[in-house]
C-alpha positions in Angstrom: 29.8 -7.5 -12.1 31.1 -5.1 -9.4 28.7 -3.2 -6.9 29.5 0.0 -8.4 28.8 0.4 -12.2 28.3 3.4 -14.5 25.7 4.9 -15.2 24.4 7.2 -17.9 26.5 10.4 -18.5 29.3 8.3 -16.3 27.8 8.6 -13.1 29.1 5.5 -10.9 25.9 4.0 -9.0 26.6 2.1 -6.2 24.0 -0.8 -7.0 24.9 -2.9 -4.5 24.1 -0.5 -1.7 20.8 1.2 -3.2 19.8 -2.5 -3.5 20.6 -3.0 0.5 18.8 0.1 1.3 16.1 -0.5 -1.0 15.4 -4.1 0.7 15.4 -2.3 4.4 13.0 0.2 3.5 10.7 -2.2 1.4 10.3 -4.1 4.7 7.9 -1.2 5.2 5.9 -2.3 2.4 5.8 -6.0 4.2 4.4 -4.9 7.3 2.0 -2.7 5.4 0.5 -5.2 3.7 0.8 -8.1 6.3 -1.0 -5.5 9.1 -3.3 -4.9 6.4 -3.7 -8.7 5.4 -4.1 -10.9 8.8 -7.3 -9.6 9.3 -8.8 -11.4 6.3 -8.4 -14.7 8.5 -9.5 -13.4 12.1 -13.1 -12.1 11.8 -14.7 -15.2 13.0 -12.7 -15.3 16.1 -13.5 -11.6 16.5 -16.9 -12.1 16.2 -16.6 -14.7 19.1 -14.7 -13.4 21.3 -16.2 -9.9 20.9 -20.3 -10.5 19.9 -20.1 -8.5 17.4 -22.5 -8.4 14.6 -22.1 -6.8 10.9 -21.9 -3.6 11.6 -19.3 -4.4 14.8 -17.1 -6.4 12.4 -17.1 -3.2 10.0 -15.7 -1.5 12.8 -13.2 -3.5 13.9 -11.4 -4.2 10.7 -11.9 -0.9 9.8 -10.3 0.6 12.4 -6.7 0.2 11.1 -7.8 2.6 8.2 -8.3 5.4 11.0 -4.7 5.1 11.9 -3.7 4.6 8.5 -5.3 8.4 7.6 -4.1 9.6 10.5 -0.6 8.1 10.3 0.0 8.7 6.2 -0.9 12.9 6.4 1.4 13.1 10.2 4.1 10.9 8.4 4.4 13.4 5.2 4.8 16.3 7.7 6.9 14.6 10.6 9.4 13.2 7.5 10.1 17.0 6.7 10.9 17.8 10.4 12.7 14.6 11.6 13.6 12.8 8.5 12.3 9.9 6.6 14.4 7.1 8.6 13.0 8.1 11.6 9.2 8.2 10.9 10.2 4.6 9.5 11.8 3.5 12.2 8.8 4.9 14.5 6.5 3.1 12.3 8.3 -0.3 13.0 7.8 0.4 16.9 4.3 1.1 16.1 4.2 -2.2 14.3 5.5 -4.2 17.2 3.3 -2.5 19.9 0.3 -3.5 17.5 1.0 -6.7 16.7 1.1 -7.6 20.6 -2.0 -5.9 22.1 -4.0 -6.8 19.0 -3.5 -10.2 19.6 -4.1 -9.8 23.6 -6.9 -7.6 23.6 -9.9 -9.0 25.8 -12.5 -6.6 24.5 -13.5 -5.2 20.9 -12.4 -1.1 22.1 -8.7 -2.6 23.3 -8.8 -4.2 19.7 -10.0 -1.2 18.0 -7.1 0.8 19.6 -4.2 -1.9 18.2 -5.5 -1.7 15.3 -5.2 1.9 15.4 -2.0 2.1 16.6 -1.2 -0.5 13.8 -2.4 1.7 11.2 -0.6 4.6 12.3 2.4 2.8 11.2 0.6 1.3 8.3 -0.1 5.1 6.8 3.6 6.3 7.8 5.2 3.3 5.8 2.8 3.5 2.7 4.0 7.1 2.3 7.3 7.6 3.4 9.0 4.2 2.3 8.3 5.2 -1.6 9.2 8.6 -1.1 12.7 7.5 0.7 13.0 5.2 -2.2 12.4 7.9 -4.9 14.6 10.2 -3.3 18.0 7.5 -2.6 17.9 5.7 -6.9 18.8 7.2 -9.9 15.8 8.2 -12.2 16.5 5.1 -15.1 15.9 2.8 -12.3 13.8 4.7 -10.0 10.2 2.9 -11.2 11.1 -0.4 -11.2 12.9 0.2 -7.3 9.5 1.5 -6.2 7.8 -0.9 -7.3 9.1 -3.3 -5.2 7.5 -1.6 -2.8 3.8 -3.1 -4.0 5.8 -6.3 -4.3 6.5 -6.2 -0.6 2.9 -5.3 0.5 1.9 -8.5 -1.8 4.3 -10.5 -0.2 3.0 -9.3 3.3 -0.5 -9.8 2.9 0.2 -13.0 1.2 2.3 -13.9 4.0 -0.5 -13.2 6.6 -2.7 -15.3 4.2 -0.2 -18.5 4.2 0.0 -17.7 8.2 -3.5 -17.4 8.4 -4.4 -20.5 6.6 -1.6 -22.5 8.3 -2.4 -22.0 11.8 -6.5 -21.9 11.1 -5.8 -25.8 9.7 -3.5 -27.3 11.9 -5.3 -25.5 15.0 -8.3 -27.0 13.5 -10.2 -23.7 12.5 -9.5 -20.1 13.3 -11.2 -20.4 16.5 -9.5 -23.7 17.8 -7.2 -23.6 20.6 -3.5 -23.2 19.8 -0.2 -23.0 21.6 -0.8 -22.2 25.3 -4.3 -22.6 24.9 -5.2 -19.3 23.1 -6.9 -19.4 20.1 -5.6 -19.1 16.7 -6.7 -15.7 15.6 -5.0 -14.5 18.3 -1.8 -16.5 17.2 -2.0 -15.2 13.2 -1.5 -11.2 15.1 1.1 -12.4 17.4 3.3 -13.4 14.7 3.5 -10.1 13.0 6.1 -9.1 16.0 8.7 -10.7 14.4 8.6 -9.2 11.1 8.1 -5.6 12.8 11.4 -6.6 15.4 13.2 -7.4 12.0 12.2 -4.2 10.4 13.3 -1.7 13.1 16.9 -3.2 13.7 17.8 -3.2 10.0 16.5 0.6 9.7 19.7 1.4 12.0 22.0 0.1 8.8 20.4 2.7 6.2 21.0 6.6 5.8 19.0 9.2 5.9 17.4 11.0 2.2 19.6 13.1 1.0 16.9 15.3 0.0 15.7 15.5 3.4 19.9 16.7 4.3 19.8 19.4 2.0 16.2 20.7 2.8 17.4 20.7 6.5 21.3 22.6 5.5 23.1 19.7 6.3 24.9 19.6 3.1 27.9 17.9 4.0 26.0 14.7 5.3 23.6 14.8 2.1 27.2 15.0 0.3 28.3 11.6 2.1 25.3 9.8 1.0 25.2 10.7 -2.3 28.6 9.9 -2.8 28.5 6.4 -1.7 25.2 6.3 -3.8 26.9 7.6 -7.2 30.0 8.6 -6.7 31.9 12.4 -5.6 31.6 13.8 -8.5 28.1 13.3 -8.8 27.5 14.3 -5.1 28.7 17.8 -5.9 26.1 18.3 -8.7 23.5 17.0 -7.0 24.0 18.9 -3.8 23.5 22.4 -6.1 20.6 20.4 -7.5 18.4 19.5 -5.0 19.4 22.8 -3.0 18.3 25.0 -6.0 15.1 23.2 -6.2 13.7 24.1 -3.2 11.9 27.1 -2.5 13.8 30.5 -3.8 13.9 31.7 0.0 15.2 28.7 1.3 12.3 28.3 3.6 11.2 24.8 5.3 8.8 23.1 3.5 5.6 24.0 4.9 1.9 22.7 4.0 1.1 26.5 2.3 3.5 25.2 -0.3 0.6 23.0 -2.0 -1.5 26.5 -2.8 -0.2 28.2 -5.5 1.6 31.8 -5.2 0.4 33.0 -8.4 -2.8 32.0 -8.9 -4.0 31.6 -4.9 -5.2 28.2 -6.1 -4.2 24.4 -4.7 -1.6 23.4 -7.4 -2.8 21.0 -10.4 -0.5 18.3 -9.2 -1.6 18.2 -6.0 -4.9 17.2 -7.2 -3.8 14.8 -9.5 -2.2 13.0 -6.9 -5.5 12.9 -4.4 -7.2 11.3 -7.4 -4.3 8.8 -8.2 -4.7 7.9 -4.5 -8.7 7.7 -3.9 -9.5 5.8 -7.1 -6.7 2.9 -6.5 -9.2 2.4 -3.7 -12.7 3.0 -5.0 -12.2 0.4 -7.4 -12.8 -2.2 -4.5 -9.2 -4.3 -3.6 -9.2 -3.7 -0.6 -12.7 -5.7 -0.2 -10.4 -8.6 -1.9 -8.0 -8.2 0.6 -10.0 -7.6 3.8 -12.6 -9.6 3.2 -11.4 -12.1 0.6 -12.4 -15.4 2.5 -15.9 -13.7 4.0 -16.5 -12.8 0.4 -15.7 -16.5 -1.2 -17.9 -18.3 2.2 -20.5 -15.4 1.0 -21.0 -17.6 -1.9 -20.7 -21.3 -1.4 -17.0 -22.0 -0.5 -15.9 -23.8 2.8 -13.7 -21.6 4.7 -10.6 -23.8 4.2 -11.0 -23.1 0.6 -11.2 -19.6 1.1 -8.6 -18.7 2.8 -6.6 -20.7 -0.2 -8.0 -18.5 -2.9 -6.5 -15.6 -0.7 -3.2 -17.4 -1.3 -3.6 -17.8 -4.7 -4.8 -14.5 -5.3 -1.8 -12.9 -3.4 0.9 -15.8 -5.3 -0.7 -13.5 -8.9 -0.9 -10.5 -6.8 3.2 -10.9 -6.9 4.1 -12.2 -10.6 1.7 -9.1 -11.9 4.2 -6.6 -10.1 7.3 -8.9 -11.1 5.6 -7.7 -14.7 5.4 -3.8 -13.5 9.1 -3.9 -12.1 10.3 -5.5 -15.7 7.9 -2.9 -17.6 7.3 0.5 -15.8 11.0 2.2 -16.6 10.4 0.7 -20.5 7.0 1.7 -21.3 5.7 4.0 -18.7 3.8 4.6 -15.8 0.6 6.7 -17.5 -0.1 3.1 -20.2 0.2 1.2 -17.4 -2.5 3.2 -15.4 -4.8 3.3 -18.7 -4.4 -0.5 -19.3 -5.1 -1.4 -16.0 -8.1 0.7 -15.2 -10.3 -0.8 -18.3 -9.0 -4.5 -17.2 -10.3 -3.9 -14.0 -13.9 -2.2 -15.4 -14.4 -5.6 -17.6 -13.3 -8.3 -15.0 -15.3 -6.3 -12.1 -18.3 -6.1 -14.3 -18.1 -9.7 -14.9 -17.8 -10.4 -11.3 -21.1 -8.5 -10.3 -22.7 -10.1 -13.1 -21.7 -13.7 -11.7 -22.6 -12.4 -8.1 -25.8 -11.6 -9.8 -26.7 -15.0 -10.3 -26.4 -16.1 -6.5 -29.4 -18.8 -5.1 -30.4 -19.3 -1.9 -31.3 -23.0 -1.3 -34.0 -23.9 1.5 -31.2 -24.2 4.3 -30.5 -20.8 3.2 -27.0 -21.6 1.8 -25.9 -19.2 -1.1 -24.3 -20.9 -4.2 -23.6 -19.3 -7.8 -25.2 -21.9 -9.9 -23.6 -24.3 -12.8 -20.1 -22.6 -13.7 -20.5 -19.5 -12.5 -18.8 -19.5 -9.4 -15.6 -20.7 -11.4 -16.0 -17.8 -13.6 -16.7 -15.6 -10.7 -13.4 -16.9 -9.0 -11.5 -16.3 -12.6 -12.8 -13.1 -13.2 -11.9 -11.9 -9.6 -8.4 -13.0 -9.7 -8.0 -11.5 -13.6 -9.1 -8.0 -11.6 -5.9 -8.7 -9.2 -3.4 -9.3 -11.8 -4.5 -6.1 -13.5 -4.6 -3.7 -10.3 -0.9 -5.5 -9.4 0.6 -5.1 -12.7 -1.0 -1.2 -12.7 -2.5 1.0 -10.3 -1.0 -1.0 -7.5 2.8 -0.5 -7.6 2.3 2.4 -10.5 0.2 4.9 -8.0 2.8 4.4 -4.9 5.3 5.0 -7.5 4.1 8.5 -8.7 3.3 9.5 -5.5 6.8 8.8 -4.5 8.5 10.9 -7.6 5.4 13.3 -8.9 5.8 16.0 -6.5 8.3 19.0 -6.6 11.3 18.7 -3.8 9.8 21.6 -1.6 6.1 19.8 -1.6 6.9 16.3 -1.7 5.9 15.8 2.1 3.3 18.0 2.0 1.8 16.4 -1.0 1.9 12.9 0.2 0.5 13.6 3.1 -2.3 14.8 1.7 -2.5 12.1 -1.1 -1.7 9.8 1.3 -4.4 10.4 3.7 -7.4 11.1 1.0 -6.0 7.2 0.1 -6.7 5.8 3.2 -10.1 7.9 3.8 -11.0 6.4 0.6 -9.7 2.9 1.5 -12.1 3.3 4.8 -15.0 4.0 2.7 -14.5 0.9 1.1 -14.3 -1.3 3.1 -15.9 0.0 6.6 -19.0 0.3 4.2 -18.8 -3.3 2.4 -20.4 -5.3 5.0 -23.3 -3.4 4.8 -23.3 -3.2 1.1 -23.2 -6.9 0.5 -26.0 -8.0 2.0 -28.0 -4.6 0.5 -28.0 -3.5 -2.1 -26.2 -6.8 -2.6 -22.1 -8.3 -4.2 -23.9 -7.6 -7.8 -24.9 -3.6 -7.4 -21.5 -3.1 -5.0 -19.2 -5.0 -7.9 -21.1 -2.6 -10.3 -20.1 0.3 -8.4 -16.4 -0.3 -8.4 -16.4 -1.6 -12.5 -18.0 1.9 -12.7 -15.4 3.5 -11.0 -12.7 1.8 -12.8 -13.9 3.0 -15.9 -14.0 6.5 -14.7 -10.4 5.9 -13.5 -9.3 5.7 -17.5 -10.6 8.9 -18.5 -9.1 10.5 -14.8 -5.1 9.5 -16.1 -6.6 10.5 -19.6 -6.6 13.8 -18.2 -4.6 14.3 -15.3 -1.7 12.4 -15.5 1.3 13.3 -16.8 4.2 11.1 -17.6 6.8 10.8 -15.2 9.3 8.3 -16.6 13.2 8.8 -16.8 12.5 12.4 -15.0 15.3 13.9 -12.3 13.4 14.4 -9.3 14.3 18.2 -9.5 13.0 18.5 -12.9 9.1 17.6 -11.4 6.7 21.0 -11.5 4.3 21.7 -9.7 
């Protein structure tokens, strides 16, 4: 089979290079979920070396979400003024500064900063590498090439898990001394540099979004990619295409463009995107992901055992969006969404009920009595495998594709940071949460919002599948 094959109404698409292109802006998605991932490991050598107490740990592992707000609404605008390679490639830099002073800070505010600085480039990537993806594959394909941008932030934080676990057991605990005599939480953020080096080299290889060409009149570049993406023939129609889908008067995009000329009002789409993005993270995964091996010690486990659940959970993490990519250009991205919110409202609720059980013995260790804690660890990872085959590759998808050309930044930015304010909600709060109300009443909370997540796509969500990208309305 050649590189470039035909594709439907004759178009020849390059698959060779919108695979190459696809894997160098999916490192994105790596980085994002490994910057998002190593803390899970780190928070007793944070604790430490810092003194920090609940509400301090809160802090410092939620700081990465301020960034991440921050970074995902200036990366939608900055993409429409510099392009989408660039904020990429900026958001690898970020990555690299990150992973260095996070893992040399001295005190808990130099910390807090990394980690801000890491989020920055966290939000930038989880925005603009589905929306470069969207806007560089042909529409048959275009779900199932986005969603290997979920894959990739499962493989990161998975990666950070294995990394995590390695060095905590051959350094014999995560505050043990390591190489050169530093401990090995400072090791698991240190190692994060040489994924982020990798990611910012290879951005040099890919183009720029044609999308972004046209909006910015540089036709005859946008023409050049297009053509190595499917062919010259097809370059010249979509050139007129993308060009008469912007706004009538050929202005930039702008952030004015979400409110609706007509009406006055913010366009429907718009908020069907914020609630796509805030209730991927009010249903808890984040609190998985974060605080997966906390959560397990919470409740019995050593943390040896812990931090292998984490891997486990991220090895089904993966094969549940190896089932999306096979799936979401067949059946759709709205069934999906439907299935996987009232998968996640039964396991959840069967988690809080299992949490509910919880006994203190007179050491004060917690334990979930008889088989519950086996059912409490099933249940949990059935949750994953339904977010990961659903709203966790399907939501980064329709962001990427559900907006118009002339509001596509301006709409993920805003999506994108309302996801990440959410996100911080979450998890800043879940500290706090777990110890009162207590795991049972916070589990309930996010089974709750699950099921209100079904009747949300019910509603809101239209179908995107097999859809031009000029053909989306606003």
């Amino acid at each position: 089979m050649t590189d470039t094959m035909r594709g439907a109404g004759g178009t020849a698409v390059n698959h060779g290079f919108i695979a190459a292109i696809v894997a160098v802006a999916t490192i994105g998605g790596f980085m994002f979920g490994y910057d998002s991932g190593v803390i899970n490991g780190t928070q007793k050598g944070l604790e430490a070396a810092f003194a920090l107490g609940k509400l301090g740990i809160g802090v410092n592992v939620g700081a990465i979400l301020v960034g991440s707000a921050i970074g995902a609404f200036g990366a939608g605008r900055l993409a429409d003024a510099i392009g989408r390679r660039n904020v990429m490639m900026l958001a690898a830099l970020l990555f690299l500064i990150s992973a260095i002073l996070a893992g040399a800070a001295h005190a808990s505010g130099v910390f807090i900063l990394a980690r801000i600085i890491g989020g920055l480039g966290v939000g930038a990537a989880s925005v603009i590498s589905p929306v470069y993806i969207s806007e560089v594959t042909p529409a048959s394909i275009r779900g199932r090439l986005s969603s290997v941008q979920q894959v990739m932030i499962i493989t990161g934080l998975t990666g950070a898990f294995v990394a995590n676990f390695a060095l905590a057991r051959y350094a014999g605990g995560s505050t043990a001394s390591f190489w050169l005599g530093f401990p090995a939480w400072r090791w698991m953020f240190w190692l994060q540099a040489i994924p982020a080096a990798i990611y910012l080299v290879a951005l040099v290889s890919i183009p720029e979004s044609p999308r972004f060409l046209v909006a910015k009149g540089r036709d005859a570049e946008a023409h050049a990619v297009l053509t190595r993406l499917f062919g010259s023939a097809e370059a010249d129609r979509k050139v007129v295409e993308i060009r008469n889908s912007l706004a009538a008067d050929h202005h930039k995009p702008k952030l004015s463009d979400l409110i609706d000329k007509t009406t006055g009002k913010i366009r429907p789409i718009l908020w069907a995107g914020i609630g796509l993005a805030v209730f991927q993270q009010f249903v808890g995964i984040n609190v998985v992901f974060y605080y997966g091996a906390v959560l397990w010690e919470a409740v019995g486990f050593t943390e040896d055992y812990a931090l292998q659940i984490n891997i486990l959970s991220g090895i089904l993490s993966i094969a549940a969006c190896l089932f999306t990519i096979a799936t979401v250009d067949r059946i759709g991205r709205k069934p999906l969404l439907l299935v996987g919110s009232a998968g996640m409202a039964v396991t959840l609720a069967v988690v809080a009920w299992a949490f509910s059980t919880a006994v203190t013995d007179a050491s004060g260790a917690v334990s979930l009595p008889g088989h519950n804690g086996l059912v409490a660890l099933i249940a949990a990872n059935l949750y994953v495998i339904f977010f990961n085959a659903s709203w966790g590759p399907v939501m980064w998808v329709m962001l990427g594709e559900m907006f118009p050309n002339q509001i596509r930044g301006s709409g993920l930015a805003v999506s994108g940071f309302a996801q990440w304010i959410a996100n911080a909600a979450i998890s800043v709060s879940f500290p706090a949460l777990a110890v009162k109300p207590g795991l049972a009443v916070t589990y309930t909370g996010y089974a709750a919002f699950a099921a209100i997540s079904f009747f949300f796509v019910r509603a809101m969500v239209n179908e995107t599948r097999g859809r031009e990208l000029e053909d989306m309305a606003g």
